[in-house]
C-alpha positions in Angstrom: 0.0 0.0 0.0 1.4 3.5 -0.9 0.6 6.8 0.4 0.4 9.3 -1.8 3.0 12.3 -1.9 -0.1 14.5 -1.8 -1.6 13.7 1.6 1.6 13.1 3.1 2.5 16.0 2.6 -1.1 18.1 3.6 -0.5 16.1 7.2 3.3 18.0 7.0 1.3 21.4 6.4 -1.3 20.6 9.0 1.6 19.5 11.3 3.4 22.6 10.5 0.1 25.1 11.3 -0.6 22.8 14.6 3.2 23.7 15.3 2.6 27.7 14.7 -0.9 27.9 16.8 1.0 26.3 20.0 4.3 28.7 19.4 2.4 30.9 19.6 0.1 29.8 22.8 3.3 29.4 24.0 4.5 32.8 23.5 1.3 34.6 24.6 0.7 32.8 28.0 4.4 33.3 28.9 4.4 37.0 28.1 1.4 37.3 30.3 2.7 35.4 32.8 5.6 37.9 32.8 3.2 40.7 33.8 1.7 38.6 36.2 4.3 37.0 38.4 7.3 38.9 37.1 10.2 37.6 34.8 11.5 34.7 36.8 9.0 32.2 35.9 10.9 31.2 32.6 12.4 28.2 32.8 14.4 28.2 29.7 17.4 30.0 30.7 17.9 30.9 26.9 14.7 32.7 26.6 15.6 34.4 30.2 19.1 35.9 29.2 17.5 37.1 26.0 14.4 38.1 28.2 16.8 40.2 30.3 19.4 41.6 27.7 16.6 42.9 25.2 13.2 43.0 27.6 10.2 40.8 27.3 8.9 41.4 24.6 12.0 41.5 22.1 13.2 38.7 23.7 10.1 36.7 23.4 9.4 36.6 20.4 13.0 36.5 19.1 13.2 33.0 21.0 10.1 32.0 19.2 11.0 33.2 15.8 13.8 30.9 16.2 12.1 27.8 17.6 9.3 28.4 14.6 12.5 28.6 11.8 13.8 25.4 12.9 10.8 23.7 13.8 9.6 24.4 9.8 13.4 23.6 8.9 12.7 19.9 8.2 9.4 20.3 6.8 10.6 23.0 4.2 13.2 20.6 3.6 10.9 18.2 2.6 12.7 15.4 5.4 9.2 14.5 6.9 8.1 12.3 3.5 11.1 10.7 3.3 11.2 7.1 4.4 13.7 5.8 6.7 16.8 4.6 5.6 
């Protein structure tokens, strides 16, 4: 049985816009979670030295740009309808 290349790859693009809506969850609940109980609640200690270099909201969404350009990195690269070795 073979899949077609077609809905393969409508799953990747669904996959990819499921990817974007959470970033950005992501990004929106943190931010307001910086107004609410202050700038200490990130975890990721990437996102906090950027957080305190630039400010929240620069480095924010800079941290998220980045984890949306190489979360889409494999799928523009077309790696997720390749089979496995």
């Amino acid at each position: 049985m073979t899949i077609r290349r077609e809905s393969r790859e409508w799953f990747g693009n669904l996959a990819v816009i499921g990817f974007l809506l959470v970033q950005y969850l992501d990004g929106f609940y943190t931010y307001a979670g910086f107004h609410i109980w202050g700038l200490g609640i990130e975890a990721n200690p990437l996102i906090r030295g950027a957080v305190g270099v630039v400010g929240p909201g620069i480095g924010l969404a800079t941290g998220k740009l980045v984890a949306i350009g190489f979360g889409m990195l494999p799928h523009l690269r077309g790696y997720m309808w390749r089979s496995p070795p």
